[in-house]
VOMARMAR-972248 format. One record per residue: residue number from 0; x, y, z of N, C-alpha, C, CB in turn. Coordinates in steps of 0.001 Angstrom, whole numbers, plus 500000, padded with zeros to 6 digits. Glycine has a CB too. Layout:
<atoms>
ATOM resi    n_x    n_y    n_z   ca_x   ca_y   ca_z    c_x    c_y    c_z   cb_x   cb_y   cb_z
ATOM  NUM      X      Y      Z      X      Y      Z      X      Y      Z      X      Y      Z
...
</atoms>
This chain:
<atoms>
ATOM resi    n_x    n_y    n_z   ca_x   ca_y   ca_z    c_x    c_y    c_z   cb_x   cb_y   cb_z
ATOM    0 500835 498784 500000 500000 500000 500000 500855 501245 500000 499063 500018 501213
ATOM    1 501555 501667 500637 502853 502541 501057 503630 502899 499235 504185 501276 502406
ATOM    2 504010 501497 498743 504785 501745 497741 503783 502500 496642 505486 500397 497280
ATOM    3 502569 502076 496758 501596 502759 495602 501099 503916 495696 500496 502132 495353
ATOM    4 501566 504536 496773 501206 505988 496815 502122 506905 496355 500917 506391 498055
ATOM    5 503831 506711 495897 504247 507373 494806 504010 507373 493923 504952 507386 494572
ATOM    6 503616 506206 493057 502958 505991 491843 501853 506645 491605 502690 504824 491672
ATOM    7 501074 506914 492960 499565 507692 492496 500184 509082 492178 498142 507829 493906
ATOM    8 500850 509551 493159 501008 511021 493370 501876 511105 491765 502013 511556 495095
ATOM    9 502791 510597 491312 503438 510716 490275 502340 510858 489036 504400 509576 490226
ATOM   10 501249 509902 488982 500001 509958 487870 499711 511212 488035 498629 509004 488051
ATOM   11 499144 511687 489477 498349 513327 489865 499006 513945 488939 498567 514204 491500
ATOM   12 500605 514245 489347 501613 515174 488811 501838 515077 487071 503036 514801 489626
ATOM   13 502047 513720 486690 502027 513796 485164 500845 514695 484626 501878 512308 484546
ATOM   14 499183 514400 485127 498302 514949 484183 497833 516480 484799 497017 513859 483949
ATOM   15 498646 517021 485619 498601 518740 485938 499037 518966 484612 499710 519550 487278
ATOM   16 500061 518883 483828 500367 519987 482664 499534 519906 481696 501668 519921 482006
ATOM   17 499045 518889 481468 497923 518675 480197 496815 519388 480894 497443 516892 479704
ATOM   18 496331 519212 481684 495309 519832 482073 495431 521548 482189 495010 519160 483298
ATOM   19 496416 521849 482539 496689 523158 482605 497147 523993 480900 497930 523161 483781
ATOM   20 497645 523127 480189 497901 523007 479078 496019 523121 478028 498918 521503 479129
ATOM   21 495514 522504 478456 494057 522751 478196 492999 524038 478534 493559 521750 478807
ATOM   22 493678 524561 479406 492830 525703 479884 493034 526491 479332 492825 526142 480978
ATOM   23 494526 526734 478947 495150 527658 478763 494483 528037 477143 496696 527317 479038
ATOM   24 494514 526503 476798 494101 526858 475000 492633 527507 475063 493967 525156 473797
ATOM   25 492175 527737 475497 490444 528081 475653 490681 529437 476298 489328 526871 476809
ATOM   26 491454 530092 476892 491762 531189 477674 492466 532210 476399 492836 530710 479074
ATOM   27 493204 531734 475586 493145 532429 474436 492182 533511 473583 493253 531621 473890
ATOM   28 491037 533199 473085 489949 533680 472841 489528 534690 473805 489145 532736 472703
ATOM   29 488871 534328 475087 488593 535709 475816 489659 536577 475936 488131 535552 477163
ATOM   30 491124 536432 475829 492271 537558 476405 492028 538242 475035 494183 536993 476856
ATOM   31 492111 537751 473727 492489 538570 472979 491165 538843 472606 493480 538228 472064
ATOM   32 489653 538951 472490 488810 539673 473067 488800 540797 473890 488370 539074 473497
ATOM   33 489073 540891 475234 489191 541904 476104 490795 542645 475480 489135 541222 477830
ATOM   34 491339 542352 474695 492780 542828 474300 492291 543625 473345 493944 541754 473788
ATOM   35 491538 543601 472770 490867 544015 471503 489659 545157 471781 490229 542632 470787
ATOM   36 489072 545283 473084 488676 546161 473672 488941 547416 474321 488405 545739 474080
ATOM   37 489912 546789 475287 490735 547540 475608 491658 548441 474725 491259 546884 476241
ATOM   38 492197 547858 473260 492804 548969 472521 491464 549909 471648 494035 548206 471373
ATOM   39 490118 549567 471374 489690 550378 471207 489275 551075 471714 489364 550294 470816
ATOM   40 489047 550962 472923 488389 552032 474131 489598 553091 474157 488092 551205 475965
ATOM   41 491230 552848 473811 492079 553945 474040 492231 554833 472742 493426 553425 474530
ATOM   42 491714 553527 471793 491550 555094 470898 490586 556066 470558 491782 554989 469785
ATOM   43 489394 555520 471152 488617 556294 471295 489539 557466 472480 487241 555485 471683
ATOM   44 489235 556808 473489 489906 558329 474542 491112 559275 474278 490450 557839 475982
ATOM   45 491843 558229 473272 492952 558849 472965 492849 560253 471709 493841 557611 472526
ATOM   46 491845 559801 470595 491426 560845 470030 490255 561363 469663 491873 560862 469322
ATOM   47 489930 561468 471414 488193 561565 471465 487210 561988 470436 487808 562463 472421
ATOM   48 486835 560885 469734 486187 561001 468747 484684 560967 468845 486643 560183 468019
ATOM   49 483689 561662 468001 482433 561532 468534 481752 559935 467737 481531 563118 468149
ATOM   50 481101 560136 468771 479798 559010 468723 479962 558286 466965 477836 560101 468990
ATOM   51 479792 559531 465921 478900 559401 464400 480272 558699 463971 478242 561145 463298
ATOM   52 481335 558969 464378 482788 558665 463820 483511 557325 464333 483749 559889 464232
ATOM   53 483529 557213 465982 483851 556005 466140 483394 555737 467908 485502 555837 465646
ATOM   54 482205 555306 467750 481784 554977 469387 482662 554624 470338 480917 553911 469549
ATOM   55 482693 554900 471423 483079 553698 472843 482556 552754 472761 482743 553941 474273
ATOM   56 483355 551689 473158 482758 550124 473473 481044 550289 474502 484316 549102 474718
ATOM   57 481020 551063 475162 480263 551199 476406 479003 552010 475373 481186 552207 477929
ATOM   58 479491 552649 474608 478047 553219 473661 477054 552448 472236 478663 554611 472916
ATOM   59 478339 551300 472292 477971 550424 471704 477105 549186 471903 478756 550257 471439
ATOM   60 477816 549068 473572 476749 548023 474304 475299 548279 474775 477322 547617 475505
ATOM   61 475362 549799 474626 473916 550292 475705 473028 550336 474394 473980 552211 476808
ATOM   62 473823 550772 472728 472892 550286 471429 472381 549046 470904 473429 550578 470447
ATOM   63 472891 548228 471293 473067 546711 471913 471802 546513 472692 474468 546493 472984
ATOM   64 471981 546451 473604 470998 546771 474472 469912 547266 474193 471329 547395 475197
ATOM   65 469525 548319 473944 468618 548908 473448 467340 548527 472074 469376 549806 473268
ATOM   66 468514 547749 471051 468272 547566 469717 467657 546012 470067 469712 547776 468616
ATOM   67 468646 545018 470780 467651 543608 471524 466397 544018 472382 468647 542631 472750
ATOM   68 465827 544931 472631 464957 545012 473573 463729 544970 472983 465131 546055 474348
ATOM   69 464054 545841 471693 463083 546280 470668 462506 545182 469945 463684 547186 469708
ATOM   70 463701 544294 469685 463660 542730 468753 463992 543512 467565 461949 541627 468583
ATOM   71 463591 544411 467289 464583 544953 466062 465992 543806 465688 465322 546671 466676
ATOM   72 466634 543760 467128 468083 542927 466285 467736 541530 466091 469686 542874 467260
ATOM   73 466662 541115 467017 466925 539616 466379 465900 539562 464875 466336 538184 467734
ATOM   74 465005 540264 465114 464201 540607 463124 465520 540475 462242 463359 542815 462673
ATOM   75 466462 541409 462326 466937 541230 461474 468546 540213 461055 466798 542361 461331
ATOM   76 468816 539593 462446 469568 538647 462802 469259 537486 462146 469559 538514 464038
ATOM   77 467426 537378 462803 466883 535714 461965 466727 535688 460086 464850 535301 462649
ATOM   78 466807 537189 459643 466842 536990 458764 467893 536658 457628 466332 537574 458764
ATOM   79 469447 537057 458195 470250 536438 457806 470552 535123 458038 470924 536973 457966
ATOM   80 470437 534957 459412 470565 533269 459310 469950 532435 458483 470205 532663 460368
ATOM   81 468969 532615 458468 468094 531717 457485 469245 531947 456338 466245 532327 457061
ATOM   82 468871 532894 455730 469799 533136 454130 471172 532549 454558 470071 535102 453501
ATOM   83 471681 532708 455490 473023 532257 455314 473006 530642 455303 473957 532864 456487
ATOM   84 472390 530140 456458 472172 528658 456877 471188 527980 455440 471173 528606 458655
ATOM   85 470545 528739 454790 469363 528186 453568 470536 527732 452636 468082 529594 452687
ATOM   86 471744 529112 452211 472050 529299 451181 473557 528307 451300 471991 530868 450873
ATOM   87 474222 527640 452529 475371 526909 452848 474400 525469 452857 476286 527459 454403
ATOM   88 473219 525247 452904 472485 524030 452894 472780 523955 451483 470908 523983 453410
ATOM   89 472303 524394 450633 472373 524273 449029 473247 524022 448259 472122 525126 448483
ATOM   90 474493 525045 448586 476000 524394 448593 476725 523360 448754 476522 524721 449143
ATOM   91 476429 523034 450458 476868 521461 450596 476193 520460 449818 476689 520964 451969
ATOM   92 474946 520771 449414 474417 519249 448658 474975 519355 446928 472233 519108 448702
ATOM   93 475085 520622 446327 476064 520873 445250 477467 520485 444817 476170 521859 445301
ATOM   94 477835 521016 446321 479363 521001 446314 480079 518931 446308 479852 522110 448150
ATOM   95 479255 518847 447717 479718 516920 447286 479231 516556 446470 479421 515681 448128
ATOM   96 477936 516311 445758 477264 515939 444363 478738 515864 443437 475947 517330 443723
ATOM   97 478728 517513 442944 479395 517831 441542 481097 517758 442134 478803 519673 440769
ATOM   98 481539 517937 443237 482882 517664 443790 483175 516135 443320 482920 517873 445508
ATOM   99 482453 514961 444110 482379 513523 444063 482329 513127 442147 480770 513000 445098
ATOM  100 481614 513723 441536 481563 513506 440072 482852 513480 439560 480795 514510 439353
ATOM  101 483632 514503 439689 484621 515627 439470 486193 514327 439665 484371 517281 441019
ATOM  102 485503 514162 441385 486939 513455 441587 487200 512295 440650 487089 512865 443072
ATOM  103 486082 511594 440210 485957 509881 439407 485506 510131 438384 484991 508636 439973
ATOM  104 485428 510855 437415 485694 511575 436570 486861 512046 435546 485411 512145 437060
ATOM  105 487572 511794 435052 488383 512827 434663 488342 513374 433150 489653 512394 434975
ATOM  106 487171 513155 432719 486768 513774 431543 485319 515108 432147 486191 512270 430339
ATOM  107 484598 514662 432841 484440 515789 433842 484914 517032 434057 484677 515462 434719
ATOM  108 486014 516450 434725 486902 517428 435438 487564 518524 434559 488003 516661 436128
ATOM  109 487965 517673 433117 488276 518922 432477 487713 519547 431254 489415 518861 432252
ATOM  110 486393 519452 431740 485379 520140 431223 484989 521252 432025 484359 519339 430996
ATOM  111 484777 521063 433241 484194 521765 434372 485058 522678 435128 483689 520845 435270
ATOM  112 486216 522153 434947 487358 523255 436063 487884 524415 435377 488916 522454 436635
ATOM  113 487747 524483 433893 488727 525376 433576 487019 526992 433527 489934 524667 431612
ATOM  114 485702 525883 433228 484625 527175 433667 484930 527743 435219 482824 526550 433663
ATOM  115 484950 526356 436343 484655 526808 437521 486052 527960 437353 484568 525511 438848
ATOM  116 486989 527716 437418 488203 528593 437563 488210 530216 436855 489387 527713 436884
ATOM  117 487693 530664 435863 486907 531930 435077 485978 532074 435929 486268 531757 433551
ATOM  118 485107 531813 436372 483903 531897 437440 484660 532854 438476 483353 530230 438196
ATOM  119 485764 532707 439140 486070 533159 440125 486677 534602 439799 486829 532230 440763
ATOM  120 486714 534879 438499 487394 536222 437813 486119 537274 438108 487819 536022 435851
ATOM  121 485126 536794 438077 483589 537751 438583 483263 537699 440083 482041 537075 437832
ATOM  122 483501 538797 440788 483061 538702 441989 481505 538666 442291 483645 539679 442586
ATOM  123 481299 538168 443470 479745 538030 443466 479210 539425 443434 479145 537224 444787
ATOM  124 479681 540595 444073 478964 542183 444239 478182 542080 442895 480213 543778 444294
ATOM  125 479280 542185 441845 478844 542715 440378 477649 541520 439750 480458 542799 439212
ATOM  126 477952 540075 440405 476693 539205 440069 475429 539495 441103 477130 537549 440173
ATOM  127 475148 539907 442136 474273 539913 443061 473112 540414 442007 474677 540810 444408
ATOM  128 473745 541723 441617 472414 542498 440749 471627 541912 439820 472800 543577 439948
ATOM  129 472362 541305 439138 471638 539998 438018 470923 539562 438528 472286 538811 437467
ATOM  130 471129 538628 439550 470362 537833 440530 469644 538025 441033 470659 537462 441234
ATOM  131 469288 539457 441970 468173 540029 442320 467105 540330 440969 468627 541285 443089
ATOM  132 467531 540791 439901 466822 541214 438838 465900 540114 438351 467719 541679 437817
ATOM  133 466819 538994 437959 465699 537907 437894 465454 536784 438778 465798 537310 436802
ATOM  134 465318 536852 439680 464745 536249 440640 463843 537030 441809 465754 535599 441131
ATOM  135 464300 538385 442085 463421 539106 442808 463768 539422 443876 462417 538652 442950
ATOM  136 463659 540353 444624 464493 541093 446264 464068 540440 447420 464074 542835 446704
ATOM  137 463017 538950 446929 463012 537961 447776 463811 537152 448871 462811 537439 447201
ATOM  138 463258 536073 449813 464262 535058 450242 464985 534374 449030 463553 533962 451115
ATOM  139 464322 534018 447791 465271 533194 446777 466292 533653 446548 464877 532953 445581
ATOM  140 466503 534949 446273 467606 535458 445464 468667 535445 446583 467333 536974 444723
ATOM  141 468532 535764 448251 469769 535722 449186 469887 534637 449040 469813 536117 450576
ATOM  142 469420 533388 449207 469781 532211 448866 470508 531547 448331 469359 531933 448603
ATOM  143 470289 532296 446892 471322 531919 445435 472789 532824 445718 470410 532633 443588
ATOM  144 472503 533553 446018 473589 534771 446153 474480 534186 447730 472559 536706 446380
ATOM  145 473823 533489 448767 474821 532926 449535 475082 531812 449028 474582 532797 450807
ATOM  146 474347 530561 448517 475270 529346 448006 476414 529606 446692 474167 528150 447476
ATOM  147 476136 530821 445694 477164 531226 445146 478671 531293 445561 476814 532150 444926
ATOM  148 478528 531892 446807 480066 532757 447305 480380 531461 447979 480055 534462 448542
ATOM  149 479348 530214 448361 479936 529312 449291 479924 527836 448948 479297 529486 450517
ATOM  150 479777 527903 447185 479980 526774 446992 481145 526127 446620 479294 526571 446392
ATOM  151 482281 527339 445609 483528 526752 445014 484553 526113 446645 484463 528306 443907
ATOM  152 484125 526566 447999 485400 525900 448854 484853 524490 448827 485708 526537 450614
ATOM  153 483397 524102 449475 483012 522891 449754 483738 521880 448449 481316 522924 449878
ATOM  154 483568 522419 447147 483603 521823 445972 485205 521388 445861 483015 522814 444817
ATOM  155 486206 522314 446076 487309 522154 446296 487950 521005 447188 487526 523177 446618
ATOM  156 487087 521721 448124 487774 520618 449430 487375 519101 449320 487155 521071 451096
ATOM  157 486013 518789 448523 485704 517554 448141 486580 516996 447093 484425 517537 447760
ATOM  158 486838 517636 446185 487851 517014 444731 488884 516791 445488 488331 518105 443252
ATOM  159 489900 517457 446384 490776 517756 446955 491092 515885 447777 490337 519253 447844
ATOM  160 489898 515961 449013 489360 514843 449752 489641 513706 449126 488005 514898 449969
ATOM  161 488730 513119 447828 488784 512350 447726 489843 511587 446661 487811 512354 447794
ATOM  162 490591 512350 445967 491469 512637 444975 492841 511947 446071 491442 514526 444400
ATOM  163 492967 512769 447306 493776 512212 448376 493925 510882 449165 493582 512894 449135
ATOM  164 492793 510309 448761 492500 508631 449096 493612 507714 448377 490850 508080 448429
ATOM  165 494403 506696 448716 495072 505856 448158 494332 505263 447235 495594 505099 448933
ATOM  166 494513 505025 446142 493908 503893 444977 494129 502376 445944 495113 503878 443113
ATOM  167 494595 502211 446289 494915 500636 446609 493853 500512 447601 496559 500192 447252
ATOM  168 493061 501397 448726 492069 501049 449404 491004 501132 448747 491982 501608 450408
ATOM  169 491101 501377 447585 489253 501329 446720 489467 500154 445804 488655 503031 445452
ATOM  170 490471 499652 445825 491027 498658 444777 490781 497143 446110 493172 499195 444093
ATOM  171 491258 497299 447247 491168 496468 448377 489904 496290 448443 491716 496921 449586
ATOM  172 488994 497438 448588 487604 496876 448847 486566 496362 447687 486918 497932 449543
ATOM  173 486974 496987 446804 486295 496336 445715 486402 494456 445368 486913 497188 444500
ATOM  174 487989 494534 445413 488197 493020 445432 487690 492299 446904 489880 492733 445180
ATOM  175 487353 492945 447980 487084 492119 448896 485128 492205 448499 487845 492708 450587
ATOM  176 484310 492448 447208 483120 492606 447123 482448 493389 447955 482694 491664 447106
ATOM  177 482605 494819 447771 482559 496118 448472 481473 496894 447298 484325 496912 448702
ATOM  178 480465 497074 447324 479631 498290 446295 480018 499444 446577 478056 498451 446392
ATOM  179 479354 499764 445441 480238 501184 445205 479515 502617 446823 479595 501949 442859
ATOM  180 478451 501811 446838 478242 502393 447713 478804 502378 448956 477389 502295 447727
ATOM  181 478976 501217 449718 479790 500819 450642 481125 501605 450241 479862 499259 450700
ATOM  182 481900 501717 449446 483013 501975 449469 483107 503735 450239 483504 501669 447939
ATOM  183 481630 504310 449332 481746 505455 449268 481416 505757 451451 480522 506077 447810
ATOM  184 480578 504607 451744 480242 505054 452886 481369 504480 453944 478784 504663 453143
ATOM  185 482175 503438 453817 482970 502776 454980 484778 503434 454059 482535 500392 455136
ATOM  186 485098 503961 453211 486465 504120 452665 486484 505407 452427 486845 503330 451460
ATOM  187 485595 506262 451643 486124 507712 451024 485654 508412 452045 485564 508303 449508
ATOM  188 484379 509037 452934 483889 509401 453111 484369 509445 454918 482972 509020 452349
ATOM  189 484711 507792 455386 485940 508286 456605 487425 508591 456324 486133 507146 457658
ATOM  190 487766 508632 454882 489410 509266 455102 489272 510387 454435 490807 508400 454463
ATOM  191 488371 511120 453637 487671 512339 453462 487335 513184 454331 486752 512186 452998
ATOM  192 486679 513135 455748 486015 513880 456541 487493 515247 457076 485238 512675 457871
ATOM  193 488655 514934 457416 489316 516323 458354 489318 517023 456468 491598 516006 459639
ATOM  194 489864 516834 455431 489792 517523 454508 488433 518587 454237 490021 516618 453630
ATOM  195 487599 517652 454450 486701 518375 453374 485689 519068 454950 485639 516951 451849
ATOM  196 486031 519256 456063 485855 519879 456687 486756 521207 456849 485692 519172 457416
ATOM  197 487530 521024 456096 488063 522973 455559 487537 523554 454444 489734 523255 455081
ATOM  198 487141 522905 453633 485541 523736 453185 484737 523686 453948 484710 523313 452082
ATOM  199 484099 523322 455162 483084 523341 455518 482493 524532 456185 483066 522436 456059
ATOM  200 484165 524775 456928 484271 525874 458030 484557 527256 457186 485605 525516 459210
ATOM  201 484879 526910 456096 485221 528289 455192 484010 528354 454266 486779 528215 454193
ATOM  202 482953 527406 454134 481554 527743 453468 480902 528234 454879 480645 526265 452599
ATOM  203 480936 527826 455424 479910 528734 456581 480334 530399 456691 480163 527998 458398
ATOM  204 481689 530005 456947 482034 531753 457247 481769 532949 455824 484030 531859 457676
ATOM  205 481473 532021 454778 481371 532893 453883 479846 533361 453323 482178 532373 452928
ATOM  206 478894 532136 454257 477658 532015 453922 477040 533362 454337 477056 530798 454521
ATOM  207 477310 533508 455522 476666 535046 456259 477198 536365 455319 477421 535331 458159
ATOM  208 478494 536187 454373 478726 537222 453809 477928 537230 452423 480122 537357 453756
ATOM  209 477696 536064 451687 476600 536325 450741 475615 536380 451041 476433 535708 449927
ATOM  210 474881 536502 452140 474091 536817 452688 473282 538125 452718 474492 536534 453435
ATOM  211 474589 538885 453589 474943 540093 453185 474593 540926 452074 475920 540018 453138
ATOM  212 475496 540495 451478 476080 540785 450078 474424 541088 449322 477188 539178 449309
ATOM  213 473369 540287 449444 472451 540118 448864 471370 541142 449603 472241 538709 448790
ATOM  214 471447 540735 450754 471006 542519 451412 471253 543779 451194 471333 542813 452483
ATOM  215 472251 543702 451090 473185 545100 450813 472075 545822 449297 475436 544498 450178
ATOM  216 472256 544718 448469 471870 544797 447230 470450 545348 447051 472028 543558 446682
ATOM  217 469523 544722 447747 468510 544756 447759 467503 544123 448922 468450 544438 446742
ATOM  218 467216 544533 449847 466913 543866 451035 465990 544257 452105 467926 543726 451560
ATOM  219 464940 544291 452827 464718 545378 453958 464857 544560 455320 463115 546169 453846
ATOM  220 465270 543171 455401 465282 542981 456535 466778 542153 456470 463925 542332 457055
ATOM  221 467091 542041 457644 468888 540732 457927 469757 542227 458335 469997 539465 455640
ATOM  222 470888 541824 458485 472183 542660 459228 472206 543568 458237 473783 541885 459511
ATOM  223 472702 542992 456941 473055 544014 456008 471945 544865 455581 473647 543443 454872
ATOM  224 470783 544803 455426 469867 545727 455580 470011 546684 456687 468760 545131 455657
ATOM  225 469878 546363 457468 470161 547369 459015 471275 547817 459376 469913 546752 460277
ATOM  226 471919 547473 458619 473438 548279 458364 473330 549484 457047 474799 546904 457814
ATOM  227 472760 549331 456076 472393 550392 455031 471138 551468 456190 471491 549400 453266
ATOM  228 470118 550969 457507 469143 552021 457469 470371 552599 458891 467041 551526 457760
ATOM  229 471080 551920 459147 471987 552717 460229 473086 553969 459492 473041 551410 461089
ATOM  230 473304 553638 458271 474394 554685 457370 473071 555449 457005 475551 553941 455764
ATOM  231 472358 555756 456857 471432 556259 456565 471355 557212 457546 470497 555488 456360
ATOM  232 470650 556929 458986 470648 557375 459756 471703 558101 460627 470175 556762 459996
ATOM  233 473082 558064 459644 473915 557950 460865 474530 557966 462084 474147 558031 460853
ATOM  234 473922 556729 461755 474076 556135 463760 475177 554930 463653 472124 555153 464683
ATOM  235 476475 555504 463555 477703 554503 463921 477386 553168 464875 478843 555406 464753
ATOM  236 477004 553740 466406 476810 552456 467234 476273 551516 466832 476235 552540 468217
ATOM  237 475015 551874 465967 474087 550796 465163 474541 549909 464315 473196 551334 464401
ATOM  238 475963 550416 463732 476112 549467 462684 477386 548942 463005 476006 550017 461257
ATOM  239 478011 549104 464373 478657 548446 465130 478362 547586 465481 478939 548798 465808
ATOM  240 477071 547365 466241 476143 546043 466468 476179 545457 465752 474968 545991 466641
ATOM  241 475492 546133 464320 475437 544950 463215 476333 544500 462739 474883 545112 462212
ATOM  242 477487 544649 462728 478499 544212 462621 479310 543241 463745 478982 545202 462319
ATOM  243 479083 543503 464724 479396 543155 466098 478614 541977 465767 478986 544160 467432
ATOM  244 477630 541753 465224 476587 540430 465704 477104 539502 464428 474472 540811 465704
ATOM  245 476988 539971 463834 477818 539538 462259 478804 538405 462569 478875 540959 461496
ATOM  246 479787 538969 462936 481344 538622 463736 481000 537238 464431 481909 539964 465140
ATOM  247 480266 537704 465617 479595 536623 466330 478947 535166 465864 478665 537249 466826
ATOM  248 477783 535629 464527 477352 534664 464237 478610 533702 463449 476148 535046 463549
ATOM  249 479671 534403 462954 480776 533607 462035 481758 532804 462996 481750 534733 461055
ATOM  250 481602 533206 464397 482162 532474 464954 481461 531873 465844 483044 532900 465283
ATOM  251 480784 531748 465945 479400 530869 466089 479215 529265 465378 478213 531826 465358
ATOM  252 479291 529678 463890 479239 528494 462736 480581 528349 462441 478379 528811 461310
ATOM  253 482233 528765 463086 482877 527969 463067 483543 527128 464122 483380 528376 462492
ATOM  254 482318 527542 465239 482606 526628 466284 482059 525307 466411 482329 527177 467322
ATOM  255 480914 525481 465787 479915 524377 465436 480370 523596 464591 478718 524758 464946
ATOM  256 481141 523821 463241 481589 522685 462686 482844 522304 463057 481533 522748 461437
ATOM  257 484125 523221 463768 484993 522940 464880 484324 521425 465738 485006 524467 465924
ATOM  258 483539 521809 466584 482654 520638 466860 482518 519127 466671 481854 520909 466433
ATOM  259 481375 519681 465536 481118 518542 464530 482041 517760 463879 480499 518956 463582
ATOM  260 483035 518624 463745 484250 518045 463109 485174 516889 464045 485186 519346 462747
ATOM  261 485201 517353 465077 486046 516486 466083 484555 514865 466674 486681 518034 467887
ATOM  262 483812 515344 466416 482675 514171 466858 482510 513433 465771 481186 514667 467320
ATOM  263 482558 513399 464412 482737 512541 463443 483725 511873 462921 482421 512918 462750
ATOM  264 484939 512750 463023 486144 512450 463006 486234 511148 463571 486890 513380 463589
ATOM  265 486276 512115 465027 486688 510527 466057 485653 509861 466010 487038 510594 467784
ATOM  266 484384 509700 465625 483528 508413 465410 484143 507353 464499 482158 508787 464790
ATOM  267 484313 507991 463229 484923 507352 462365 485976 506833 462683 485079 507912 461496
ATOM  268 487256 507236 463071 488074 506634 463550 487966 505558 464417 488601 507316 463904
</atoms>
């Protein structure tokens, strides 16, 4: 009994640094948060600027405040989400579809890549307008206008994914009488997943900006709408919020597939 109580105390002592080593990584985020506060609050004081030009943190929160009370912010909060979350739904079922074609393919592929690749020479701003025009200043058109800006990563990261698979494990399972489906569900699809989860996290973050983008254009409700009636109005704090909430929701949806990512991963594994 005696001899096993160095051994315990030695276990205690090994898993203090990991554990402390763990906190620490999560303690990151709030410092440079409040780090990031703190230098704007000094430049505000430092070149006391008014309100219309560049708020205090503290005039920003009480617009904050104020603007949630009303529901004003979440009106126009829920309305980007939807568009953003509608228009990254549409994408992902695009992006693996025509990605997966692409990879097993290679007459496909070079048919399709040298359009997708010119595609990217047009930014979405200058396409939004088209898009609103014929489709309408509707939910459809944010829709189209967010799975636009957020389909070429998913699409990438899938060609990318599965292109990266050894031939000899699709060649192994086939000869062990593997369908094509099986293959796709027990071989590509678990040595696919950390890849093509960097499109995933970079279609989300981009979803809220075509989102945007499509508000901006033409819109009366979501962030970017209420960011055009705040320049309007000019009321800086206001479109600090909206921006402020913006921020939030993007790191929001890349915590979630952060997440998701580590729970499938390691399932699969």
């Amino acid at each position: 009994m005696q001899n096993s109580l160095p051994l315990q105390r030695t276990m205690i002592d090994a898993t203090r640094p990991v554990r402390r080593r763990f906190d620490l990584h999560w303690l990151g985020l709030p410092v440079a948060l409040l780090g990031l506060l703190a230098l704007w609050q000094a430049v505000v004081s430092w070149g006391n600027y008014r309100a219309f030009i560049l708020p205090a943190p503290s005039q920003v929160w009480e617009r904050f405040i104020a603007t949630a009370a009303s529901g004003l912010l979440w009106r126009h909060t829920s309305a980007t989400l939807v568009e953003a979350l509608g228009g990254f739904g549409i994408a992902l079922i695009l992006g693996l579809t025509l990605g997966y074609l692409l990879a097993h393919s290679p007459w496909l592929d070079r048919a399709f890549s040298p359009i997708l690749a010119a595609s990217q020479a047009v930014p979405v701003v200058a396409v939004a307008p088209l898009i609103i025009l014929w489709f309408g200043p509707g939910l459809q058109s944010k829709l189209l206008i967010a799975a636009l800006i957020t389909f070429l990563p998913i699409l990438l990261s899938t060609v990318i994914a599965l292109r990266g698979i050894a031939p000899e494990l699709r060649e192994m399972a086939l000869i062990s009488g593997a369908s094509r489906w099986q293959i796709l569900r027990y071989v590509e699809s678990s040595l696919a997943l950390p890849v093509l989860f960097g499109g995933v996290r970079t279609g989300l973050a981009l979803a809220t900006t075509g989102a945007v983008v499509g508000e901006f254009v033409a819109g009366r409700e979501g962030l970017g709408a209420l960011i055009n009636i705040a320049r309007g109005l000019f009321d800086t704090p206001l479109i600090f919020v909206a921006l402020l909430t913006l921020a939030t929701m993007t790191l929001l949806f890349y915590l979630l597939a952060t997440l998701l990512e580590r729970l499938l991963v390691r399932w699969e594994a």
